[in-house]
mmCIF file as Biopython writes it, N, C-alpha, C and O atoms, coordinates in Angstrom:
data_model
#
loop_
_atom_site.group_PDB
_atom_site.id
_atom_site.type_symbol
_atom_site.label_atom_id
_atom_site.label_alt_id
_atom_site.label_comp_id
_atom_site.label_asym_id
_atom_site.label_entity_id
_atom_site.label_seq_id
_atom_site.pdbx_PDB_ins_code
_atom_site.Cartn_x
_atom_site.Cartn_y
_atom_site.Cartn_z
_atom_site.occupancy
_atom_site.B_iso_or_equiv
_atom_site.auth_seq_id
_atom_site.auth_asym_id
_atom_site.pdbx_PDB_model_num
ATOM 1   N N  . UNK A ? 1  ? 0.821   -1.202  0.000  1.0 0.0 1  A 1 
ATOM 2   C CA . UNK A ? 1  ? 0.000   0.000   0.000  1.0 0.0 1  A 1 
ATOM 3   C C  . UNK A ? 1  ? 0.854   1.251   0.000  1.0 0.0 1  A 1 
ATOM 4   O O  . UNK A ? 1  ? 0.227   2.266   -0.304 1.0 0.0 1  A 1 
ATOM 5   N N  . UNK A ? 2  ? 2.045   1.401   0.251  1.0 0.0 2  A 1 
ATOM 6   C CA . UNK A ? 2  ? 3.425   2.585   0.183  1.0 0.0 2  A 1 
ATOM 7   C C  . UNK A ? 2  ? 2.482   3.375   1.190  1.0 0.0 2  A 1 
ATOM 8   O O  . UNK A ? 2  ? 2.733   4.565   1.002  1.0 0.0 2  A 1 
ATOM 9   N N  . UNK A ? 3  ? 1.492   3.245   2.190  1.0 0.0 3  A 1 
ATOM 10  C CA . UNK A ? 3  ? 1.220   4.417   3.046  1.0 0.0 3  A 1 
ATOM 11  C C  . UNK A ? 3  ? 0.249   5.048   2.260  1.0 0.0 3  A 1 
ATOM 12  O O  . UNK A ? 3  ? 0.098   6.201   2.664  1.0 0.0 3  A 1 
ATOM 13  N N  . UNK A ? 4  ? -0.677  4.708   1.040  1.0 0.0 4  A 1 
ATOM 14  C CA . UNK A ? 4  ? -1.644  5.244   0.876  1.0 0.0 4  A 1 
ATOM 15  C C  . UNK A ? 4  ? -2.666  4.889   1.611  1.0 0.0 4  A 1 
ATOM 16  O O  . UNK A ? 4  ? -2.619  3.762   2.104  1.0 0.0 4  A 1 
ATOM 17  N N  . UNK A ? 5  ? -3.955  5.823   1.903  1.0 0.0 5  A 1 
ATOM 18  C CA . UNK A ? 5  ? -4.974  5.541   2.980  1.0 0.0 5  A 1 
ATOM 19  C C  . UNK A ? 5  ? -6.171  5.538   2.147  1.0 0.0 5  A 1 
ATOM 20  O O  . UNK A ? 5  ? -6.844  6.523   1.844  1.0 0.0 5  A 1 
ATOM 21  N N  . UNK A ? 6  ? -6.319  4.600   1.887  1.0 0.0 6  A 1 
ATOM 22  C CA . UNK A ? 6  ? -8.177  4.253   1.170  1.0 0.0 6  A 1 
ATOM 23  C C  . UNK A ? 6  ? -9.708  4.821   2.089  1.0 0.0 6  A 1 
ATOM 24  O O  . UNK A ? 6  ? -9.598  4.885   3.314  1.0 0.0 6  A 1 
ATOM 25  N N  . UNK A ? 7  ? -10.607 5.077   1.667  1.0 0.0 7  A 1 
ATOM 26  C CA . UNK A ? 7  ? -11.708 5.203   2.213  1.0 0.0 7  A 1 
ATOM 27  C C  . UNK A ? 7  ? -12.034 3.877   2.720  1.0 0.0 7  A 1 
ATOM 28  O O  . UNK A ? 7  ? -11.531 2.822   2.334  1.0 0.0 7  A 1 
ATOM 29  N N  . UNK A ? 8  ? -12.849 4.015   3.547  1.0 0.0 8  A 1 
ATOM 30  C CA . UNK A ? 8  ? -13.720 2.957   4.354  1.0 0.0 8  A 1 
ATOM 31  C C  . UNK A ? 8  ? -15.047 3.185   3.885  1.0 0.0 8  A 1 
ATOM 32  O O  . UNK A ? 8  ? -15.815 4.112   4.141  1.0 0.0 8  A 1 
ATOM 33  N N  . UNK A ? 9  ? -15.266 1.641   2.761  1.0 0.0 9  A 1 
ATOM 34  C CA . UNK A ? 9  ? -16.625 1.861   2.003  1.0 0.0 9  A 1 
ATOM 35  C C  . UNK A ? 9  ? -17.521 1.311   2.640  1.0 0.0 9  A 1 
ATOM 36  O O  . UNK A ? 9  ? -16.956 0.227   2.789  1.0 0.0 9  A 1 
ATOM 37  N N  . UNK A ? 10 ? -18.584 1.179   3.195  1.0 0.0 10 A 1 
ATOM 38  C CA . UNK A ? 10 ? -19.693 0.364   3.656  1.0 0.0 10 A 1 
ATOM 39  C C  . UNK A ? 10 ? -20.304 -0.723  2.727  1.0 0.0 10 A 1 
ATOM 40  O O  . UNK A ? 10 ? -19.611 -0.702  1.710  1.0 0.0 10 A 1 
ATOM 41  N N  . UNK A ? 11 ? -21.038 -1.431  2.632  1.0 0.0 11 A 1 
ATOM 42  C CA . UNK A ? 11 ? -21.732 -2.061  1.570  1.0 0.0 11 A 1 
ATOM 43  C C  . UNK A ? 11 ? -23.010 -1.552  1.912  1.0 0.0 11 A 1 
ATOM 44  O O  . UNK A ? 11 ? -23.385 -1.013  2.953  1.0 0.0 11 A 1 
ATOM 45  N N  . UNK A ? 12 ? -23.621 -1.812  0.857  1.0 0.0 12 A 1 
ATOM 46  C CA . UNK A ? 12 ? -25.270 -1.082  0.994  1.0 0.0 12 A 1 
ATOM 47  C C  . UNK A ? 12 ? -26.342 -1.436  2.140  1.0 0.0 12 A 1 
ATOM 48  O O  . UNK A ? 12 ? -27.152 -0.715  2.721  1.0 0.0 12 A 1 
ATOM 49  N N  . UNK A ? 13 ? -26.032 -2.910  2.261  1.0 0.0 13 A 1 
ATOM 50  C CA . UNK A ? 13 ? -26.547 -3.790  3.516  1.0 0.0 13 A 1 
ATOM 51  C C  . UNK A ? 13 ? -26.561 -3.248  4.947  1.0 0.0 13 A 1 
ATOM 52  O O  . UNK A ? 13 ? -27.462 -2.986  5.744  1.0 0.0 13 A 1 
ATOM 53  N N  . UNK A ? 14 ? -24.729 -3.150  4.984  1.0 0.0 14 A 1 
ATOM 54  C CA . UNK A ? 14 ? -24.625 -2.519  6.550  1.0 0.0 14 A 1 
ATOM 55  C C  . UNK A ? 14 ? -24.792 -1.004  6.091  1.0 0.0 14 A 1 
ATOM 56  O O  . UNK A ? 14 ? -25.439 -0.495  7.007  1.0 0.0 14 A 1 
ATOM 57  N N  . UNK A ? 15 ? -24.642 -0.433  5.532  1.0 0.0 15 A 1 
ATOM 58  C CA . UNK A ? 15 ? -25.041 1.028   5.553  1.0 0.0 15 A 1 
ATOM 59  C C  . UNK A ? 15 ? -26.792 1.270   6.193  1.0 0.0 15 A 1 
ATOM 60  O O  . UNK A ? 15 ? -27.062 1.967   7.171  1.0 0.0 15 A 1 
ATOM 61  N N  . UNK A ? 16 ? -27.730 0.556   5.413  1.0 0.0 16 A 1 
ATOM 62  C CA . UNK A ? 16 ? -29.302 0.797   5.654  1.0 0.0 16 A 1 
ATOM 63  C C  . UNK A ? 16 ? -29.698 0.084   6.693  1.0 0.0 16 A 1 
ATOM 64  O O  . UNK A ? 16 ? -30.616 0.554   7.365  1.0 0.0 16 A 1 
ATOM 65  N N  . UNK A ? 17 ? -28.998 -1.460  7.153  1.0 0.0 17 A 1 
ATOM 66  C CA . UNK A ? 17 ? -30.037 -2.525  7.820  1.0 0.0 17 A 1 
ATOM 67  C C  . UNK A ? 17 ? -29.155 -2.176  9.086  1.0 0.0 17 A 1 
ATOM 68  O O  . UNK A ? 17 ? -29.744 -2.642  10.061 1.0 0.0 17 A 1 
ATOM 69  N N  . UNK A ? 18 ? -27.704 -1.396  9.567  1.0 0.0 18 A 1 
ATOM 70  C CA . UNK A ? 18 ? -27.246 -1.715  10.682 1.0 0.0 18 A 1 
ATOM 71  C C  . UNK A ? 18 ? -27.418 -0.445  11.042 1.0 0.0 18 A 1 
ATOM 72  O O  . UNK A ? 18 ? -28.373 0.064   11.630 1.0 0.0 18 A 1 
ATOM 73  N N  . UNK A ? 19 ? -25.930 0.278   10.456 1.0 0.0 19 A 1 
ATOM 74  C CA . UNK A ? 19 ? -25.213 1.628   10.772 1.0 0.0 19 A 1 
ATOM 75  C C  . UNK A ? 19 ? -26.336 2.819   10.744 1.0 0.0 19 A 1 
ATOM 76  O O  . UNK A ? 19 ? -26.134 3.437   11.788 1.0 0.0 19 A 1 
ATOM 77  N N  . UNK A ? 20 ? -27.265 3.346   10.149 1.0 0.0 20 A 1 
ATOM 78  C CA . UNK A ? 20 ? -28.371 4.132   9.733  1.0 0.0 20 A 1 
ATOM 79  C C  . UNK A ? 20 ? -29.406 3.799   10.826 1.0 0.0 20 A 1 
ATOM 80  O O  . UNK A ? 20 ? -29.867 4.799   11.376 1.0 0.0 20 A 1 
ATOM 81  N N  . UNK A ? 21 ? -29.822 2.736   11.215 1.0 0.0 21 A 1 
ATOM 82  C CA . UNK A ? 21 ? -30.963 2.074   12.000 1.0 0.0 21 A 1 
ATOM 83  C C  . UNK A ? 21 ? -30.259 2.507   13.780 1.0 0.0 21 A 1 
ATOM 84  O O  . UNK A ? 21 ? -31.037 2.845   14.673 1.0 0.0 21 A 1 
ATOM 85  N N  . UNK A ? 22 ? -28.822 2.417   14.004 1.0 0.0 22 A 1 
ATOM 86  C CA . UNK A ? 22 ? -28.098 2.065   14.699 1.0 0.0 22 A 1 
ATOM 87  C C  . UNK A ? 22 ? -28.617 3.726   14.933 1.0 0.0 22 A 1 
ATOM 88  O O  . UNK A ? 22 ? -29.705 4.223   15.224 1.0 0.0 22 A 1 
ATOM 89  N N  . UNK A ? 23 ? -27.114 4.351   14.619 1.0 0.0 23 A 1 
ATOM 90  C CA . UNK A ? 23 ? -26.636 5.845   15.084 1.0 0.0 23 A 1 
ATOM 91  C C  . UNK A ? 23 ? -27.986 7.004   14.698 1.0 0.0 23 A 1 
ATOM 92  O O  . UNK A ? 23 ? -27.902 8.223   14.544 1.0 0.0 23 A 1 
ATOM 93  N N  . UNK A ? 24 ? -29.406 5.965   14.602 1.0 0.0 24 A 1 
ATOM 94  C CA . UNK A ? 24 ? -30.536 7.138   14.494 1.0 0.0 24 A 1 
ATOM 95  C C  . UNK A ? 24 ? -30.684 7.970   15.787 1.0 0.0 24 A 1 
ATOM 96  O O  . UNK A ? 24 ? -30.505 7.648   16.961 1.0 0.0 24 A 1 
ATOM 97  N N  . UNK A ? 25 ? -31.037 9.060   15.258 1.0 0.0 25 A 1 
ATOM 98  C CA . UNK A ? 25 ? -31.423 9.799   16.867 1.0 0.0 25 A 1 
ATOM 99  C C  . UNK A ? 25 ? -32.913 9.848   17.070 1.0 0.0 25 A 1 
ATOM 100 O O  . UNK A ? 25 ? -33.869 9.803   16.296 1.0 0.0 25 A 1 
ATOM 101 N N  . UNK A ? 26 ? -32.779 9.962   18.433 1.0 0.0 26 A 1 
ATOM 102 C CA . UNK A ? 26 ? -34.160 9.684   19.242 1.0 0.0 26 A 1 
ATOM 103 C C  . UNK A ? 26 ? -34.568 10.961  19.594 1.0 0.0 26 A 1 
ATOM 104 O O  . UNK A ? 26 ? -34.070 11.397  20.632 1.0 0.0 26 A 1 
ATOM 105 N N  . UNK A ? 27 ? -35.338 11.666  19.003 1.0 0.0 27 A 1 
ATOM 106 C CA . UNK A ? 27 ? -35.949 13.031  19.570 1.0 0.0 27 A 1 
ATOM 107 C C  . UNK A ? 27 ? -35.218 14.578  19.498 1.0 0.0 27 A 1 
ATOM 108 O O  . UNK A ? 27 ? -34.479 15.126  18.680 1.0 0.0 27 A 1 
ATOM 109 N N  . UNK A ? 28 ? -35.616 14.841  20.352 1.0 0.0 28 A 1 
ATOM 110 C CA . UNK A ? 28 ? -34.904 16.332  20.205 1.0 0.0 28 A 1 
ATOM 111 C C  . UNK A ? 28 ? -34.238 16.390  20.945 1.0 0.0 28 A 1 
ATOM 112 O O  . UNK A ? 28 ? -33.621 17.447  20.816 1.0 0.0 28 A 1 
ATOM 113 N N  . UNK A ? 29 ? -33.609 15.350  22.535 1.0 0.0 29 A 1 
ATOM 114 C CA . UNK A ? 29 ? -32.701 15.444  22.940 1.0 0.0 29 A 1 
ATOM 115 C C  . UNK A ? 29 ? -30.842 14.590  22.499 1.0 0.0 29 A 1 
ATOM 116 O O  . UNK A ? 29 ? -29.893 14.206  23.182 1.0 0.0 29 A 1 
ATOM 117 N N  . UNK A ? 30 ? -31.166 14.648  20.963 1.0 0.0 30 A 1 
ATOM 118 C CA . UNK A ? 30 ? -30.114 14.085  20.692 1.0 0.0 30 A 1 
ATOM 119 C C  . UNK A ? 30 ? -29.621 12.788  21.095 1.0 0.0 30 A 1 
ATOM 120 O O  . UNK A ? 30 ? -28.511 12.325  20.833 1.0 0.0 30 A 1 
ATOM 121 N N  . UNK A ? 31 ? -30.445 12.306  21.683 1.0 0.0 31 A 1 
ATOM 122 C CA . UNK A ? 31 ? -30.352 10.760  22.354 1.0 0.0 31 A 1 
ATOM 123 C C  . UNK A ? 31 ? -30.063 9.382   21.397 1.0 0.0 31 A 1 
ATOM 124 O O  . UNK A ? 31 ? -30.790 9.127   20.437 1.0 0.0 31 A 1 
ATOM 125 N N  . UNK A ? 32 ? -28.721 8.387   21.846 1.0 0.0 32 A 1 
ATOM 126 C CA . UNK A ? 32 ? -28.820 7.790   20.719 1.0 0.0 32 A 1 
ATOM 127 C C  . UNK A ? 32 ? -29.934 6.733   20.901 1.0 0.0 32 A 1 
ATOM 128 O O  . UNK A ? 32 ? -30.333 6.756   22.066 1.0 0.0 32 A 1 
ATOM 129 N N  . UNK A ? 33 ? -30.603 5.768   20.102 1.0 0.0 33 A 1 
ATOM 130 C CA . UNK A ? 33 ? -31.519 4.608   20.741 1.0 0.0 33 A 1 
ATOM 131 C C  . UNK A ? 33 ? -31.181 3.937   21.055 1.0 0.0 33 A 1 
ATOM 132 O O  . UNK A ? 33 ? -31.626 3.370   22.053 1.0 0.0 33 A 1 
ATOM 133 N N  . UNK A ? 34 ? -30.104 3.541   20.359 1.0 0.0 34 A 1 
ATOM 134 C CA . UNK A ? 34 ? -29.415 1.658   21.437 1.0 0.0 34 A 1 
ATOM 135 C C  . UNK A ? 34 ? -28.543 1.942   21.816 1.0 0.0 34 A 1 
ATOM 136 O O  . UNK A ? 34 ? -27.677 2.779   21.560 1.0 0.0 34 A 1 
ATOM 137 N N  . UNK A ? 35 ? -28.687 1.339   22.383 1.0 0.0 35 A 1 
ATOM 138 C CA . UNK A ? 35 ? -26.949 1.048   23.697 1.0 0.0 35 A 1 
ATOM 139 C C  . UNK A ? 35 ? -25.948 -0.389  23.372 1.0 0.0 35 A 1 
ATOM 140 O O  . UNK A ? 35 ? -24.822 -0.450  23.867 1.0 0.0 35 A 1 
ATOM 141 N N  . UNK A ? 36 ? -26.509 -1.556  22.463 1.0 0.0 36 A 1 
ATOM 142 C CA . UNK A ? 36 ? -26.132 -2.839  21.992 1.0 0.0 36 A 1 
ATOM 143 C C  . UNK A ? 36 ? -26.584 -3.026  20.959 1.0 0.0 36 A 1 
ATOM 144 O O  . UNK A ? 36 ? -27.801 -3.008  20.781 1.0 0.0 36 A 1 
ATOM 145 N N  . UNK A ? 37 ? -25.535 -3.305  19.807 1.0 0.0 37 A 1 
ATOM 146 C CA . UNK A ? 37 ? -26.338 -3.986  18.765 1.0 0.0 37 A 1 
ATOM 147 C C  . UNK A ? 37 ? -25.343 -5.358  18.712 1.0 0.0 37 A 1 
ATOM 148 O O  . UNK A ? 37 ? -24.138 -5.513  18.908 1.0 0.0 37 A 1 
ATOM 149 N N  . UNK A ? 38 ? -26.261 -6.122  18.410 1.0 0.0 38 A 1 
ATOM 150 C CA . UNK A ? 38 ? -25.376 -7.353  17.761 1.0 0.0 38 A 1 
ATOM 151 C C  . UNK A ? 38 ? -25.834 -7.740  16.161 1.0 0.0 38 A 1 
ATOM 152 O O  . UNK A ? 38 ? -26.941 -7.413  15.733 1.0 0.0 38 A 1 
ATOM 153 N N  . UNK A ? 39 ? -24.791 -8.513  15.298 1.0 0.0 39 A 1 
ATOM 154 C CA . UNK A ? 39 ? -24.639 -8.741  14.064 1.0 0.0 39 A 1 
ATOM 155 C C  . UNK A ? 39 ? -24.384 -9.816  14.257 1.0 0.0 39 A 1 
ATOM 156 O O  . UNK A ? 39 ? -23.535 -10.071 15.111 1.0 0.0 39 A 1 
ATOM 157 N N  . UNK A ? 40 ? -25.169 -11.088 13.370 1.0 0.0 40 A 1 
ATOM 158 C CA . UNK A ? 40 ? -25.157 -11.951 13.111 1.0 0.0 40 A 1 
ATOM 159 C C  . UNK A ? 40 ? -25.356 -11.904 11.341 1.0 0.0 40 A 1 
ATOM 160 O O  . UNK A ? 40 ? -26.322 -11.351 10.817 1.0 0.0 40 A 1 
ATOM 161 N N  . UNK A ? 41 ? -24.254 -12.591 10.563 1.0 0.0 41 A 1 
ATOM 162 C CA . UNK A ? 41 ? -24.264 -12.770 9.167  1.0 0.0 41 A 1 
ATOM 163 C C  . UNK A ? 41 ? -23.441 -13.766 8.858  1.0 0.0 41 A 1 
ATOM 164 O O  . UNK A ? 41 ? -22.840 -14.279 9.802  1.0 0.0 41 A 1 
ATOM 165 N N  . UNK A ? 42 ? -23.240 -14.207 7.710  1.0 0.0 42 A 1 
ATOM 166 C CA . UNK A ? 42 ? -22.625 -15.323 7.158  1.0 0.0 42 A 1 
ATOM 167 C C  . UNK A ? 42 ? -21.058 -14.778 7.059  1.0 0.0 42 A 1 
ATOM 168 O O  . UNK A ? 42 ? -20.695 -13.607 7.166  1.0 0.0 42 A 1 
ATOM 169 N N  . UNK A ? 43 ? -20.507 -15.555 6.903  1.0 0.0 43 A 1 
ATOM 170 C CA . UNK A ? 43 ? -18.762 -15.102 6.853  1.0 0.0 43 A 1 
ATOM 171 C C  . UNK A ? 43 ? -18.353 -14.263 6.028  1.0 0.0 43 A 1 
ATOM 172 O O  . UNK A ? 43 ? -19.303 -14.002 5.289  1.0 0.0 43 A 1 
ATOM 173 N N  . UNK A ? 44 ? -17.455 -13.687 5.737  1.0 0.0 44 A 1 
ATOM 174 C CA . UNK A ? 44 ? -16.776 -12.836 4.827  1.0 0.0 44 A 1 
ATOM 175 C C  . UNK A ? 44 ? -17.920 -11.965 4.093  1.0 0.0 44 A 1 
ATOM 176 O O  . UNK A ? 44 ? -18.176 -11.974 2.888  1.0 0.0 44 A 1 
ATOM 177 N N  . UNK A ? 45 ? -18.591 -11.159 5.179  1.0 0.0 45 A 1 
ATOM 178 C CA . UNK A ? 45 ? -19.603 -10.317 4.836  1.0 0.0 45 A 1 
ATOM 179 C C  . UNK A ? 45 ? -19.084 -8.805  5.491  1.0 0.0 45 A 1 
ATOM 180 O O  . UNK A ? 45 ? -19.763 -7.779  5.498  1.0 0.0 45 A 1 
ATOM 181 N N  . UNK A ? 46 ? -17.600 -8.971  6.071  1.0 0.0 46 A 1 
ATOM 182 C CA . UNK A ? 46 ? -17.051 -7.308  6.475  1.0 0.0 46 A 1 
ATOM 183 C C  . UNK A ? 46 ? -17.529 -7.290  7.456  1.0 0.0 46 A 1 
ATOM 184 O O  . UNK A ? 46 ? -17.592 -6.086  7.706  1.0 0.0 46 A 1 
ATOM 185 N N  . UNK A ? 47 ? -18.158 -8.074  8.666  1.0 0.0 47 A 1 
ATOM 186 C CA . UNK A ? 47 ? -18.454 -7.628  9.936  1.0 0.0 47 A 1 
ATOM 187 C C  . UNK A ? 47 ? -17.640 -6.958  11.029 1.0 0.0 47 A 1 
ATOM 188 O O  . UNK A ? 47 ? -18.041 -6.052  11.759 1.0 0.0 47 A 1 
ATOM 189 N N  . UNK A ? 48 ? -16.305 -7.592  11.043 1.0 0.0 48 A 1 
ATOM 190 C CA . UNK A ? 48 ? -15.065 -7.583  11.614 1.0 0.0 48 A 1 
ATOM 191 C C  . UNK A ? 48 ? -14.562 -5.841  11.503 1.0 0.0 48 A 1 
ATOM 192 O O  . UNK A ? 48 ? -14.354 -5.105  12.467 1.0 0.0 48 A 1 
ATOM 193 N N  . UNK A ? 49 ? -14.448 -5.472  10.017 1.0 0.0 49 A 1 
ATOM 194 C CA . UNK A ? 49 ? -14.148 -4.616  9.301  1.0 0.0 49 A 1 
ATOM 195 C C  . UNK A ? 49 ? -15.170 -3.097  9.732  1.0 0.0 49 A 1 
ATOM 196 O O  . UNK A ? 49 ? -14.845 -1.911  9.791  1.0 0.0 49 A 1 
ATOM 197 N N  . UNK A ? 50 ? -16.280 -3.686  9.936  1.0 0.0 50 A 1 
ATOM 198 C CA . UNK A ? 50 ? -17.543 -2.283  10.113 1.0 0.0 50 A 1 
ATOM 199 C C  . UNK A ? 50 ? -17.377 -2.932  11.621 1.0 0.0 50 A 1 
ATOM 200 O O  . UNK A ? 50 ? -17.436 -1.830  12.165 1.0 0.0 50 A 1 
ATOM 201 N N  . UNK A ? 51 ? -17.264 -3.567  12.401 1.0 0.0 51 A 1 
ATOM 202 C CA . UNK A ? 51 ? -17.330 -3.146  13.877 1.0 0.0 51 A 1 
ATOM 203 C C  . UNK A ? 51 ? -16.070 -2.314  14.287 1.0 0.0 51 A 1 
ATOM 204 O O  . UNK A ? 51 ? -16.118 -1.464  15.177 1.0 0.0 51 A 1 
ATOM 205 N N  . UNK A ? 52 ? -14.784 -2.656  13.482 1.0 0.0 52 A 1 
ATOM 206 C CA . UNK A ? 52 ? -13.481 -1.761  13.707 1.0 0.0 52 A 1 
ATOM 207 C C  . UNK A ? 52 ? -13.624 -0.586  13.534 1.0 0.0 52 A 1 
ATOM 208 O O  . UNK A ? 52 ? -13.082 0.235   14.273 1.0 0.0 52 A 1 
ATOM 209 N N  . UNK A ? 53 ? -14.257 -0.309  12.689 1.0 0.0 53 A 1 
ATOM 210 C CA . UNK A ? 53 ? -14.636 1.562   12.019 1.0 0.0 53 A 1 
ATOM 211 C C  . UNK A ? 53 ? -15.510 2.213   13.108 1.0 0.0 53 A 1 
ATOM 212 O O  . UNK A ? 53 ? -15.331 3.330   13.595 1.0 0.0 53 A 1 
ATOM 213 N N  . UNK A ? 54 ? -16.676 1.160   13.471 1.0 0.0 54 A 1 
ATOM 214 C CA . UNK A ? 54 ? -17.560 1.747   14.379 1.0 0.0 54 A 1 
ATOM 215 C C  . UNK A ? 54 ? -16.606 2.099   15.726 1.0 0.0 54 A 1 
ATOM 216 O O  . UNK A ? 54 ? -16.531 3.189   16.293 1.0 0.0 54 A 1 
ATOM 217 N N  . UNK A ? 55 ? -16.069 1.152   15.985 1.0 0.0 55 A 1 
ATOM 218 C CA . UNK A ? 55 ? -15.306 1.498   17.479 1.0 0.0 55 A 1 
ATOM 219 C C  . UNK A ? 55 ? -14.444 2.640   17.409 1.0 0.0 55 A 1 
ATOM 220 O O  . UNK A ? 55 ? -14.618 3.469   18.302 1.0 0.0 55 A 1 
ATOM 221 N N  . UNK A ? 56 ? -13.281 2.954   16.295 1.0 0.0 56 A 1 
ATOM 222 C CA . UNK A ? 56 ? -12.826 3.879   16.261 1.0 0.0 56 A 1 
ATOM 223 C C  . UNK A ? 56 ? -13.658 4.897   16.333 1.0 0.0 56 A 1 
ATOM 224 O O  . UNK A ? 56 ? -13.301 5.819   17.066 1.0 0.0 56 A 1 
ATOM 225 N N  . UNK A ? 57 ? -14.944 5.025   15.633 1.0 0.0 57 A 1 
ATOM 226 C CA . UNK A ? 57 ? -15.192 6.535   15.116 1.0 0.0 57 A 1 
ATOM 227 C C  . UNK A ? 57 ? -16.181 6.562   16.972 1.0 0.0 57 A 1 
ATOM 228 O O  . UNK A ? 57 ? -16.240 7.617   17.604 1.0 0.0 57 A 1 
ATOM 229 N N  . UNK A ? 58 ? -16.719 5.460   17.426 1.0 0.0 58 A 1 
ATOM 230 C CA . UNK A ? 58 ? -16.894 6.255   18.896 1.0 0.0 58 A 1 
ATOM 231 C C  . UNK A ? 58 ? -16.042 6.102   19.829 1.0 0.0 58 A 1 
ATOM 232 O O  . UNK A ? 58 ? -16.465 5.926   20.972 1.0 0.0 58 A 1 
ATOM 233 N N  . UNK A ? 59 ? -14.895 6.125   19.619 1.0 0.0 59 A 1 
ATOM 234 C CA . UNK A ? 59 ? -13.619 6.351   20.547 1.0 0.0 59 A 1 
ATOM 235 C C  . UNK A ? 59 ? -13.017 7.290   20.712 1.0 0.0 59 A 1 
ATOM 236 O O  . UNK A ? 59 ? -12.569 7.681   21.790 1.0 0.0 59 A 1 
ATOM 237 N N  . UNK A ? 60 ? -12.820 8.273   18.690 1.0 0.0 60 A 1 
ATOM 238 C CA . UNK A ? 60 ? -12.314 9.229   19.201 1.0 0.0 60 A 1 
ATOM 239 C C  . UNK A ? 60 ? -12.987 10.090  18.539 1.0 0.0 60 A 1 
ATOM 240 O O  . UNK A ? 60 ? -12.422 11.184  18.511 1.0 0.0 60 A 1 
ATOM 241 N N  . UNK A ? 61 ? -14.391 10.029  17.756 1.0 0.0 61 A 1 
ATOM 242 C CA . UNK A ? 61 ? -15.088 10.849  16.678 1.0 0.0 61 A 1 
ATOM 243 C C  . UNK A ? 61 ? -16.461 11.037  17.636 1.0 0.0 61 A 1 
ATOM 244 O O  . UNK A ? 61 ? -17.492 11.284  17.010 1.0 0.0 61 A 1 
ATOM 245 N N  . UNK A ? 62 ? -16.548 10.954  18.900 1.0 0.0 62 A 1 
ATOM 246 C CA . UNK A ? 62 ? -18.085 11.049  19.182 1.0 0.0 62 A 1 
ATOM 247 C C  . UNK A ? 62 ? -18.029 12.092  19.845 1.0 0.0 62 A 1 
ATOM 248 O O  . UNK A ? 62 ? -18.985 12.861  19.748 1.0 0.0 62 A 1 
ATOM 249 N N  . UNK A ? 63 ? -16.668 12.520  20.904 1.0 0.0 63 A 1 
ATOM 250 C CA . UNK A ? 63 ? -16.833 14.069  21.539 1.0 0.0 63 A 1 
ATOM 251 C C  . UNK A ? 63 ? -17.474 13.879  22.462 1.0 0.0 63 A 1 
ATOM 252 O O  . UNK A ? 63 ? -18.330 14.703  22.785 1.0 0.0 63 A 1 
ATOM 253 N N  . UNK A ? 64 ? -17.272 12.775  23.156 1.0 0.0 64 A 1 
ATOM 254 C CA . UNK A ? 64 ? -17.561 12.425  24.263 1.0 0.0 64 A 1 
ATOM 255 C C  . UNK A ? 64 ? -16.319 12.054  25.045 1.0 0.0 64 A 1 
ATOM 256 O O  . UNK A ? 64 ? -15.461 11.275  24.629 1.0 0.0 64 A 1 
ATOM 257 N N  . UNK A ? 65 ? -16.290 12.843  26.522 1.0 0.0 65 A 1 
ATOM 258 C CA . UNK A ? 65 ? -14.976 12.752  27.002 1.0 0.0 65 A 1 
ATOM 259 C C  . UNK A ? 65 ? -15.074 11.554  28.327 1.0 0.0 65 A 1 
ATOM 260 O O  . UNK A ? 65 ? -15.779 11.770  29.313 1.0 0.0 65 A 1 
ATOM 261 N N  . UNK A ? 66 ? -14.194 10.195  28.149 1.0 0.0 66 A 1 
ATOM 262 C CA . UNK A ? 66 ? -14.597 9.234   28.578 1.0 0.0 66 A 1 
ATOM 263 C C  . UNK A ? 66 ? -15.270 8.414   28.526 1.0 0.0 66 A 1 
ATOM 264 O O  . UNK A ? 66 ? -15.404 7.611   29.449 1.0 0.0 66 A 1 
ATOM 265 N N  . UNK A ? 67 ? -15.967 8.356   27.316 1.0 0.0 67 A 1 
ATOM 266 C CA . UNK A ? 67 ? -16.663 7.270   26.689 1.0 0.0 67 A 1 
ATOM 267 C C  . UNK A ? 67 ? -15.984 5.912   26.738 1.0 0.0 67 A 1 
ATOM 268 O O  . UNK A ? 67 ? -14.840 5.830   27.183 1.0 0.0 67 A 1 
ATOM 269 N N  . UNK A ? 68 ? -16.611 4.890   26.317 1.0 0.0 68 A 1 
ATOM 270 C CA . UNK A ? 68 ? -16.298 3.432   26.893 1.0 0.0 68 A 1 
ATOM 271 C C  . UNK A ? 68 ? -16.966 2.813   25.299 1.0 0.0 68 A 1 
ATOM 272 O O  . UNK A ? 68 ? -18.108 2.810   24.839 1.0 0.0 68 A 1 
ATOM 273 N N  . UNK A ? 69 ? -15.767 2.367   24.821 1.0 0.0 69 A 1 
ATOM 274 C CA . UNK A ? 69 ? -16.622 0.967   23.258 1.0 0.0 69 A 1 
ATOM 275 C C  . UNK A ? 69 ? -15.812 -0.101  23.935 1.0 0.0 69 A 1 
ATOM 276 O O  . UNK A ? 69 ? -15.839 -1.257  23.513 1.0 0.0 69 A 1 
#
């Protein structure tokens, strides 16, 4: 890869049926709705791959100081 950095593509699946359903907000207090999701799918469907992205981006992308993934 010489240190080039690719995008992180979703597939259409986890984009609508997980990630979208997931990080919806609840009302007008900005509230997220779940607190757990679990994924169950067949193998080599990128699960591994979209739970790594998810953890990073609420580790250090949520702006929450002391948050816990």
């Amino acid at each position: 890869m010489n240190g080039q950095v690719r995008p992180f593509i979703l597939r259409t699946v986890q984009q609508d049926d997980i990630v979208r359903p997931l990080f919806g907000w609840n009302g007008r207090m900005r509230l997220t709705r779940f607190r757990r999701c679990y994924v169950w799918s067949r193998g080599k469907n990128g699960k591994t791959e979209m739970a790594a992205g998810i953890a990073l981006l609420m580790f250090v992308g949520d702006a929450e100081e002391g948050g816990e993934v």
